[in-house]
PyMOL Python script that loads the backbone (N, CA, C, O; Angstrom):
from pymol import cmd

cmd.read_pdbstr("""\
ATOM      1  N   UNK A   1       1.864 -10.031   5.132  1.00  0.00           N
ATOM      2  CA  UNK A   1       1.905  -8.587   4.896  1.00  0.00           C
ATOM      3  C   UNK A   1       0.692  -8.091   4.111  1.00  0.00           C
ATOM      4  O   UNK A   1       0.571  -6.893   3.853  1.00  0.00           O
ATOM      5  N   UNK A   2      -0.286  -9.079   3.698  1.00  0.00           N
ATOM      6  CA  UNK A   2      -1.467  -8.599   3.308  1.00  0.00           C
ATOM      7  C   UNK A   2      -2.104  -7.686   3.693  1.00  0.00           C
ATOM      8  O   UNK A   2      -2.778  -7.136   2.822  1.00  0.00           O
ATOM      9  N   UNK A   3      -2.205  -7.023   5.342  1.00  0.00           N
ATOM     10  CA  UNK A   3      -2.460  -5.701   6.027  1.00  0.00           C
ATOM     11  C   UNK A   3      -1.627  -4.995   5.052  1.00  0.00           C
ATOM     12  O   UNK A   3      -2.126  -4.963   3.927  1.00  0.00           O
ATOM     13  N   UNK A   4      -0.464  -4.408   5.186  1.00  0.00           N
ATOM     14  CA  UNK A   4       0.436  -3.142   4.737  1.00  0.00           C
ATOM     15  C   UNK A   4      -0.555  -3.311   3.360  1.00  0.00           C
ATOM     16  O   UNK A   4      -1.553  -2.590   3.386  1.00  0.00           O
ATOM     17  N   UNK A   5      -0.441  -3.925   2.514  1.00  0.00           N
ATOM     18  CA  UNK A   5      -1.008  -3.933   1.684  1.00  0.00           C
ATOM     19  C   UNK A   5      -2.661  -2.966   1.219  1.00  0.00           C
ATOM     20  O   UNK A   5      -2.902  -1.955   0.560  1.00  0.00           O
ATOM     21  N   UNK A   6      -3.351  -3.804   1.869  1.00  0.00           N
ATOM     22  CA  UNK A   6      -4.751  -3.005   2.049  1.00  0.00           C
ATOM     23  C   UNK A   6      -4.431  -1.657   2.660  1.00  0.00           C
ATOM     24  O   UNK A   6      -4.979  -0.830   1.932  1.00  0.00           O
ATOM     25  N   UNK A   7      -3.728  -0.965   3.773  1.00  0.00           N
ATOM     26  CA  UNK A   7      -3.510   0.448   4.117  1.00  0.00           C
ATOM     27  C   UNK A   7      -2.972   0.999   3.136  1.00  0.00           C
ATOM     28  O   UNK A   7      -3.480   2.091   2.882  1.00  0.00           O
ATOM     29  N   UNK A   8      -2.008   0.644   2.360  1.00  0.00           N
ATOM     30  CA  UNK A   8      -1.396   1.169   0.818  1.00  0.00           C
ATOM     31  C   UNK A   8      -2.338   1.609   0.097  1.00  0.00           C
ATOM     32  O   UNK A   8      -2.556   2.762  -0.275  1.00  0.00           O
ATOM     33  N   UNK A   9      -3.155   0.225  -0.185  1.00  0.00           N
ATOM     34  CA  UNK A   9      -4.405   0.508  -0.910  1.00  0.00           C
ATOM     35  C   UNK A   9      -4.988   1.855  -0.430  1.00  0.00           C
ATOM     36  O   UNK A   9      -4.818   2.869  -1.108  1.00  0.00           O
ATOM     37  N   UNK A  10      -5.901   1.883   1.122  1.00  0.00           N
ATOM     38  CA  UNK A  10      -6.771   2.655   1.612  1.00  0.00           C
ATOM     39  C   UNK A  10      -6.233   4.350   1.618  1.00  0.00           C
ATOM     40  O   UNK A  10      -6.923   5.369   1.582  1.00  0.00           O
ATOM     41  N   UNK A  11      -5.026   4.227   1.665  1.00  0.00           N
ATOM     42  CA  UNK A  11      -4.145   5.434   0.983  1.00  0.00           C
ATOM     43  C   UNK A  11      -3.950   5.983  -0.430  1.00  0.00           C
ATOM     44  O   UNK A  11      -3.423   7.057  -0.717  1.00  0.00           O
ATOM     45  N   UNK A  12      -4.498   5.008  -1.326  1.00  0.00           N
ATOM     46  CA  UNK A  12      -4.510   5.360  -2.385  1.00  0.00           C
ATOM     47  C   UNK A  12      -3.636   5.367  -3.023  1.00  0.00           C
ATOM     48  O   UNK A  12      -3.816   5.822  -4.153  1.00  0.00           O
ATOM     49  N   UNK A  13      -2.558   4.988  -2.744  1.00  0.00           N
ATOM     50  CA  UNK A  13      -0.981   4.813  -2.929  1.00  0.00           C
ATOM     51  C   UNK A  13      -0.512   3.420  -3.715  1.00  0.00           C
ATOM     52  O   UNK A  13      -0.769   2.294  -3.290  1.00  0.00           O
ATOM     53  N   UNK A  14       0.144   3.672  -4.807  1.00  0.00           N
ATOM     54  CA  UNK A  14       0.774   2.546  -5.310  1.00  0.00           C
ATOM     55  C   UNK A  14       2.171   1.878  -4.548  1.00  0.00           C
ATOM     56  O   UNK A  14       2.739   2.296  -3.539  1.00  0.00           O
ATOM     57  N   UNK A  15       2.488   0.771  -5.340  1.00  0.00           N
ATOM     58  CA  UNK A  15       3.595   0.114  -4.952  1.00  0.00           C
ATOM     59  C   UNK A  15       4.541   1.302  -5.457  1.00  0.00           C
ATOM     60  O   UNK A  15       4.734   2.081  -4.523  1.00  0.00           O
ATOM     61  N   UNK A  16       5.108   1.644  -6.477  1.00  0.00           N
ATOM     62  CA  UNK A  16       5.839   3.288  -6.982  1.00  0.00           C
ATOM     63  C   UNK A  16       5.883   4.165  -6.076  1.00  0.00           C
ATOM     64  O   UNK A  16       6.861   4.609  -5.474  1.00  0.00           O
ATOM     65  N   UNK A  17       4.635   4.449  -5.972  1.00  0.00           N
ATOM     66  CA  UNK A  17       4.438   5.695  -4.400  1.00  0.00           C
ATOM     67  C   UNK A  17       5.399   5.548  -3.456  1.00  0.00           C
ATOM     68  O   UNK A  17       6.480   6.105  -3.262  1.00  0.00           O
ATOM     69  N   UNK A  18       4.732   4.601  -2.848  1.00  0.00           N
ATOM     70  CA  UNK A  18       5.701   4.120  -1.773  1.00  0.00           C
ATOM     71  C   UNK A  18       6.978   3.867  -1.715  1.00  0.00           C
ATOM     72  O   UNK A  18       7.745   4.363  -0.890  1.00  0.00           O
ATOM     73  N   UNK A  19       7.310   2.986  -2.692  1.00  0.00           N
ATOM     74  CA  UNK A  19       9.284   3.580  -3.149  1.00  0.00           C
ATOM     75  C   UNK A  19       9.764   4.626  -3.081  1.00  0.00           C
ATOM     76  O   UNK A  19      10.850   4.926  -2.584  1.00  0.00           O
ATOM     77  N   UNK A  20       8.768   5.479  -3.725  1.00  0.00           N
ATOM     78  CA  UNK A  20       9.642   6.844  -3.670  1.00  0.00           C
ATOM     79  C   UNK A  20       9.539   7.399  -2.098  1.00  0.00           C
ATOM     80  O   UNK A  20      10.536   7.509  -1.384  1.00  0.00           O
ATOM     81  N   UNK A  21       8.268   7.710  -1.693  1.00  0.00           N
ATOM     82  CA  UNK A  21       8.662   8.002  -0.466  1.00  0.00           C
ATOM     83  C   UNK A  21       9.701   7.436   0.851  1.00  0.00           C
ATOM     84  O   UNK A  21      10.174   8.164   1.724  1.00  0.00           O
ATOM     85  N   UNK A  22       9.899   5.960   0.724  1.00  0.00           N
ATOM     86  CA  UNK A  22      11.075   5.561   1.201  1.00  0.00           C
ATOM     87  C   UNK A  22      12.063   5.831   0.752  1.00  0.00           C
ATOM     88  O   UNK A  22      12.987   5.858   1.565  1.00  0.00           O
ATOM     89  N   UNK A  23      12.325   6.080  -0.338  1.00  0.00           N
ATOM     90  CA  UNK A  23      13.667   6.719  -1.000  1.00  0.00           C
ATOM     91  C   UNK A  23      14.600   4.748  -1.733  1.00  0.00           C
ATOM     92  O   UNK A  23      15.808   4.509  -1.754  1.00  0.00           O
ATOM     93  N   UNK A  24      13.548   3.874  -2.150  1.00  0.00           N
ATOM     94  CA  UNK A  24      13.771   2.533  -2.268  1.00  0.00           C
ATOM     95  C   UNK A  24      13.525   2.406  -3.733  1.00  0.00           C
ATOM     96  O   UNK A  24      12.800   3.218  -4.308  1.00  0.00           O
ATOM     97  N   UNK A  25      14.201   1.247  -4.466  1.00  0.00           N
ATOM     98  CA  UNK A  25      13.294   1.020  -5.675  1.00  0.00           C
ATOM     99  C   UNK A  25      12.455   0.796  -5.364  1.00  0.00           C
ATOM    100  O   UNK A  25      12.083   0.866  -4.192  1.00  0.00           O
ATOM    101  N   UNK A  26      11.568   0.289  -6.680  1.00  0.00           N
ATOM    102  CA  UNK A  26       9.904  -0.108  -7.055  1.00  0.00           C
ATOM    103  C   UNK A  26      10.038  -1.600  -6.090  1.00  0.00           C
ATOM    104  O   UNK A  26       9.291  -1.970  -5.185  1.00  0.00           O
ATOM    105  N   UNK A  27      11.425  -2.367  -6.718  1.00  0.00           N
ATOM    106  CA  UNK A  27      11.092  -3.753  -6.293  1.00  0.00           C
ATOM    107  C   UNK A  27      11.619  -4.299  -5.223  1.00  0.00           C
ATOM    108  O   UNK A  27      11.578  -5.494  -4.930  1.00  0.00           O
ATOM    109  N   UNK A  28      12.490  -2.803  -4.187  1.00  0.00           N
ATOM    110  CA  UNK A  28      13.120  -3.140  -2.956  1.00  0.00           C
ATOM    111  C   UNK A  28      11.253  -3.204  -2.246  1.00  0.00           C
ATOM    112  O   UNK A  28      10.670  -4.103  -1.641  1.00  0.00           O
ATOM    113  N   UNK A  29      10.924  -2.211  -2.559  1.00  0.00           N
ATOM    114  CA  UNK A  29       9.383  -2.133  -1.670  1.00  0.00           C
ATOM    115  C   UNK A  29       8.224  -3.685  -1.773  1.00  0.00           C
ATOM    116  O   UNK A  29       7.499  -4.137  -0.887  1.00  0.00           O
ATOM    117  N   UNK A  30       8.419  -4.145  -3.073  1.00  0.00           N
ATOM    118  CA  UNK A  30       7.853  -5.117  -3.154  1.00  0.00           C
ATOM    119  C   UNK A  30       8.172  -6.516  -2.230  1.00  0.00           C
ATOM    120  O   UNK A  30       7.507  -7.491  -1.879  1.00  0.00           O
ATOM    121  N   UNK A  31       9.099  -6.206  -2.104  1.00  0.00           N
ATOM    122  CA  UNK A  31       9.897  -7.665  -1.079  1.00  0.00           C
ATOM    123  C   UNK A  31       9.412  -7.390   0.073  1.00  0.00           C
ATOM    124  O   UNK A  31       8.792  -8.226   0.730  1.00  0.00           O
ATOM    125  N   UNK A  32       9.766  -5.437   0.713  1.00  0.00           N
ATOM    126  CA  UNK A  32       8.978  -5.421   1.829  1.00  0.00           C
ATOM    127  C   UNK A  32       7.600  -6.059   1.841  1.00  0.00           C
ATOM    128  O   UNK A  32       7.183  -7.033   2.468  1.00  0.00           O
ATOM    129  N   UNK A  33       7.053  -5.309   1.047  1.00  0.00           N
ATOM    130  CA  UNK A  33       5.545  -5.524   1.056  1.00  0.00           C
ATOM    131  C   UNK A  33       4.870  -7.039   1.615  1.00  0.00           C
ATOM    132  O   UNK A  33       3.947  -7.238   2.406  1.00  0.00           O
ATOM    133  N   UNK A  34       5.725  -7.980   0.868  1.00  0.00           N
ATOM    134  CA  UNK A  34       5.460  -9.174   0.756  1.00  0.00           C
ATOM    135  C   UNK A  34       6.651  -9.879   1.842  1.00  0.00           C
ATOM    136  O   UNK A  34       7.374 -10.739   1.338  1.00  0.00           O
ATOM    137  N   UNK A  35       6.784  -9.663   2.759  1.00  0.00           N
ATOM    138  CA  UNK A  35       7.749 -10.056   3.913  1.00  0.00           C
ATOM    139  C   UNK A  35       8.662 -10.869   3.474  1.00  0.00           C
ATOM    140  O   UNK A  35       8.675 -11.992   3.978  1.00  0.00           O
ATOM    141  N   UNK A  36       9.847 -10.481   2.242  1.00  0.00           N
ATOM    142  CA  UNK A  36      10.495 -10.712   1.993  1.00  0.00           C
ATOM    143  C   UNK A  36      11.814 -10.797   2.459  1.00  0.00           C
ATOM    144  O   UNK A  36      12.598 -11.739   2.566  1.00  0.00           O
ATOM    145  N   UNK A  37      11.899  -9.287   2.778  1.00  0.00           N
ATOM    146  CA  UNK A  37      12.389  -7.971   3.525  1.00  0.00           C
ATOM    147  C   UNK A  37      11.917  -7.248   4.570  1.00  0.00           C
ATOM    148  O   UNK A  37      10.861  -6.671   4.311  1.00  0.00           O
ATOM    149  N   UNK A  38      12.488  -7.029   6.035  1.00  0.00           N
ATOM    150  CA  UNK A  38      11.870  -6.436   6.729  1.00  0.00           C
ATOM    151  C   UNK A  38      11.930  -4.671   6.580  1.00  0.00           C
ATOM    152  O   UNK A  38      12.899  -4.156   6.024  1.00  0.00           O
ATOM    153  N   UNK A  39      10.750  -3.787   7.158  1.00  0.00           N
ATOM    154  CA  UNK A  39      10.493  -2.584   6.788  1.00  0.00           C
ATOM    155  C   UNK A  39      11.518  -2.128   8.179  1.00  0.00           C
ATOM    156  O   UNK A  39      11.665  -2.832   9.179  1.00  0.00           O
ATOM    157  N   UNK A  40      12.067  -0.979   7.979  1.00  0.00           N
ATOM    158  CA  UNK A  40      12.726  -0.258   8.834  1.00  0.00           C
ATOM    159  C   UNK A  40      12.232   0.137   9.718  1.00  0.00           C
ATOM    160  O   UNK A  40      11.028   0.014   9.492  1.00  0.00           O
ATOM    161  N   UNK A  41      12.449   0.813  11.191  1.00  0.00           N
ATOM    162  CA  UNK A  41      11.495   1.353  12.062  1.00  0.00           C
ATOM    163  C   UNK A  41      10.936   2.835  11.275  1.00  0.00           C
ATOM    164  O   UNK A  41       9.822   3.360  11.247  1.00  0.00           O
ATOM    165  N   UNK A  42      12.226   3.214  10.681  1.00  0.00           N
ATOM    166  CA  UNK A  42      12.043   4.954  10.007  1.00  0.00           C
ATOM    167  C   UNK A  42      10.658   4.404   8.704  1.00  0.00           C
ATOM    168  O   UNK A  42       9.700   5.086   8.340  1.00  0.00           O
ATOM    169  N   UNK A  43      10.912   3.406   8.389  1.00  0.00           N
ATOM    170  CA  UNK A  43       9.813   3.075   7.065  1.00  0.00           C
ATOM    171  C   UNK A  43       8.154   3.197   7.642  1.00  0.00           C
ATOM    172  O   UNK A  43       7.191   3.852   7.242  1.00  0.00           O
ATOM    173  N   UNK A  44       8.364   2.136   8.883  1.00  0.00           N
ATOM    174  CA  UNK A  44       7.443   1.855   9.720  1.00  0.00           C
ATOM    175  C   UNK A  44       6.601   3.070  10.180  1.00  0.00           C
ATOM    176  O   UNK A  44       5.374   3.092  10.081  1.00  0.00           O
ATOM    177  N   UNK A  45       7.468   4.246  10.774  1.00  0.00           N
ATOM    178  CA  UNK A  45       7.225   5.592  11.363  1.00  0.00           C
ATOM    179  C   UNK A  45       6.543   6.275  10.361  1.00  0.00           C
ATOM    180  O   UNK A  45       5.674   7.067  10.725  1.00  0.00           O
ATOM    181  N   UNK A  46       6.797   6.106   8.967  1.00  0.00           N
ATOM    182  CA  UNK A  46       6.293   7.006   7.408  1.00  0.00           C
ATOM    183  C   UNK A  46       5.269   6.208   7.635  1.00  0.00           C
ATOM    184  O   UNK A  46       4.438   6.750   8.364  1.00  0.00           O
ATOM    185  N   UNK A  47       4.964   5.040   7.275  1.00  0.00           N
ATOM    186  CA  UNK A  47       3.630   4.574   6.936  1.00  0.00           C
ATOM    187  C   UNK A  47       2.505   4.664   7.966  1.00  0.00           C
ATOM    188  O   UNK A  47       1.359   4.859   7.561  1.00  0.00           O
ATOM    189  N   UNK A  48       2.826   4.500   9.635  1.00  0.00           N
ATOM    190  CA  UNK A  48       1.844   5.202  10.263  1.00  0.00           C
ATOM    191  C   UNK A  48       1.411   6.837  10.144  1.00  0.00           C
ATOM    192  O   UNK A  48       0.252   7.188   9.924  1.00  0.00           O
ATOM    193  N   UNK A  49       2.619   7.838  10.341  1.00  0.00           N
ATOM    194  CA  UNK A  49       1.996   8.910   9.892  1.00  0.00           C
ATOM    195  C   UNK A  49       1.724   9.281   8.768  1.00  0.00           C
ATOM    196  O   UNK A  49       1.783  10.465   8.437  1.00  0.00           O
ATOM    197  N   UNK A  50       1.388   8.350   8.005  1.00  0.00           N
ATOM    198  CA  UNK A  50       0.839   8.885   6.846  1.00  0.00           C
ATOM    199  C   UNK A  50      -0.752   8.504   7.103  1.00  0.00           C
ATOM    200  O   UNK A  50      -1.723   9.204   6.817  1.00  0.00           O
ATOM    201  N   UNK A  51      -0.743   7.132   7.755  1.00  0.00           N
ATOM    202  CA  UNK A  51      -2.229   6.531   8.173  1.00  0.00           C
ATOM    203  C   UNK A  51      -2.894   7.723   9.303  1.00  0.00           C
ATOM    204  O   UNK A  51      -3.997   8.269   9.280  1.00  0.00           O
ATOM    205  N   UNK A  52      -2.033   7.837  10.035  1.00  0.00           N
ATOM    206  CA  UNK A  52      -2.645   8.837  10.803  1.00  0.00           C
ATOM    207  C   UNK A  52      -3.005  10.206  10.578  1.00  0.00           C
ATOM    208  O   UNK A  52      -3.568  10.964  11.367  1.00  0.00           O
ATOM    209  N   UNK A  53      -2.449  10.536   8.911  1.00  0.00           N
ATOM    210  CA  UNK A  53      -2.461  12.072   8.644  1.00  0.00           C
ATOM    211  C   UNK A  53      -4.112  12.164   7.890  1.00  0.00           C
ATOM    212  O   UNK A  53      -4.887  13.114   7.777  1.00  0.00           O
ATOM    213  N   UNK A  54      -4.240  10.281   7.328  1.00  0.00           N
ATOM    214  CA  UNK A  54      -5.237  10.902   6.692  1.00  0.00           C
ATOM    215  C   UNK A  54      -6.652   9.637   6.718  1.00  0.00           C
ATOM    216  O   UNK A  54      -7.740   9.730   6.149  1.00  0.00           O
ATOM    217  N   UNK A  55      -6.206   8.682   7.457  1.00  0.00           N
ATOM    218  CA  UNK A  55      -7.478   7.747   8.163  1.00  0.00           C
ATOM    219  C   UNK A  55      -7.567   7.783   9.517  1.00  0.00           C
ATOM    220  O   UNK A  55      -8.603   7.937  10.164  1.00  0.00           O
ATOM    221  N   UNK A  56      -6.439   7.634   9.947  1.00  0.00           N
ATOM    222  CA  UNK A  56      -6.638   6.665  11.416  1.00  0.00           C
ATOM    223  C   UNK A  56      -5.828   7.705  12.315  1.00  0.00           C
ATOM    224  O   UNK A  56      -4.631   7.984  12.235  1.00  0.00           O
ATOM    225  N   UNK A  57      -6.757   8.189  13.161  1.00  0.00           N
ATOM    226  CA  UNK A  57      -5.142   9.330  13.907  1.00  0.00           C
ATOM    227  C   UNK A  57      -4.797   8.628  14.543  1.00  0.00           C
ATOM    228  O   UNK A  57      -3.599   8.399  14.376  1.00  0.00           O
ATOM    229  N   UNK A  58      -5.397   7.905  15.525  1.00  0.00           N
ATOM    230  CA  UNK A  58      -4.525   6.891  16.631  1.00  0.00           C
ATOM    231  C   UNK A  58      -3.959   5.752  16.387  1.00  0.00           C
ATOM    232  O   UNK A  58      -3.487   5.168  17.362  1.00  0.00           O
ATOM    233  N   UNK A  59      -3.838   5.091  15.002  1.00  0.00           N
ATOM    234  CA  UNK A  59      -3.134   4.276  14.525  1.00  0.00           C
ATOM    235  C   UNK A  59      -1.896   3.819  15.289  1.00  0.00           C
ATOM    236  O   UNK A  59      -1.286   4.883  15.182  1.00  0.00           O
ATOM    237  N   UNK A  60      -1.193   3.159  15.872  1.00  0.00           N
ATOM    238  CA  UNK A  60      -0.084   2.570  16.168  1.00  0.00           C
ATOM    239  C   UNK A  60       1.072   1.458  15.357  1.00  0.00           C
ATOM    240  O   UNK A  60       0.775   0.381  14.839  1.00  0.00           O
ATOM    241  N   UNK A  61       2.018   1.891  15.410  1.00  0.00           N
ATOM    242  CA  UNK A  61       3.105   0.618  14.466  1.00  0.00           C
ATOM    243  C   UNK A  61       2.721  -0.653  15.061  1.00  0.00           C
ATOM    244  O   UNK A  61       2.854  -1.661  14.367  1.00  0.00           O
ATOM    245  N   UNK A  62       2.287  -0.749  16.182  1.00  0.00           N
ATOM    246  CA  UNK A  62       2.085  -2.117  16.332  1.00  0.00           C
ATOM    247  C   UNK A  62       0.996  -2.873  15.447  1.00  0.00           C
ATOM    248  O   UNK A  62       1.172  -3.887  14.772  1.00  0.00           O
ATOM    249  N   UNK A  63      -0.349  -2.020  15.640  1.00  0.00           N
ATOM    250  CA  UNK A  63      -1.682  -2.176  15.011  1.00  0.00           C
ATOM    251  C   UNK A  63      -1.316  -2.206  13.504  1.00  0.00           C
ATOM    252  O   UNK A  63      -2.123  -2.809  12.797  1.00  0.00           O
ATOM    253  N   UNK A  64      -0.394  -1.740  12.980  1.00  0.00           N
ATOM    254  CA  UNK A  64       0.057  -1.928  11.656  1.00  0.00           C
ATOM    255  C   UNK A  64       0.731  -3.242  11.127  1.00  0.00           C
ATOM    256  O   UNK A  64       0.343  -4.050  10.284  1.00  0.00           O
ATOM    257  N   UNK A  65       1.702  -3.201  11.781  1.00  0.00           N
ATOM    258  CA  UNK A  65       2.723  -3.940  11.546  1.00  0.00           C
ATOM    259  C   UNK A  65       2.861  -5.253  11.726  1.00  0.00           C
ATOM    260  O   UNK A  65       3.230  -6.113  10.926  1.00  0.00           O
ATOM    261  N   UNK A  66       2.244  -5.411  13.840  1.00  0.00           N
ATOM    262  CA  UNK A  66       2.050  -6.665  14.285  1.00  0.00           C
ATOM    263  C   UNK A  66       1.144  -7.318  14.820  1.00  0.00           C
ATOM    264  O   UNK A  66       1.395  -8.144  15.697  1.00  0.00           O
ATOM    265  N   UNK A  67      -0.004  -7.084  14.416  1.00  0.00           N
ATOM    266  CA  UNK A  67      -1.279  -7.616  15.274  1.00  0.00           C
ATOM    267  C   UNK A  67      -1.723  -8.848  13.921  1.00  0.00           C
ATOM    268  O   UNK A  67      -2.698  -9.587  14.055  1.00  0.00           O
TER     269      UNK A  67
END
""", "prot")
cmd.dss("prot")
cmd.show_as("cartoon", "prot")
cmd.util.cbc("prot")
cmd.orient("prot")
């Protein structure tokens, strides 16, 4: 999960951030982060359009998630 990671980063976004916008604790997100825990499709769907709102417009969940 080192990708999600760096796009977090490139977003400017903390591990906090991102909890809140999932509506998760600090340390439910961390497990995601670190493929502890898998991310939801609805989680999945936030973190591309967020990539796409403000790096990557054509970004895809796959190109995120599984490549």
């Amino acid at each position: 999960m080192n990708k999600i990671i760096g796009y977090r980063k490139m977003l400017g976004l903390t591990q906090n951030d991102m909890a809140r916008l999932f509506g998760i604790s600090p340390q439910a997100y961390r497990m995601k982060e670190h493929g502890k825990t898998a991310f939801s499709k609805s989680e999945m769907l936030l973190v591309r359009n967020s990539l796409r709102q403000k790096l990557f417009p054509n970004i895809t969940v796959d190109e995120i998630f599984f490549d």
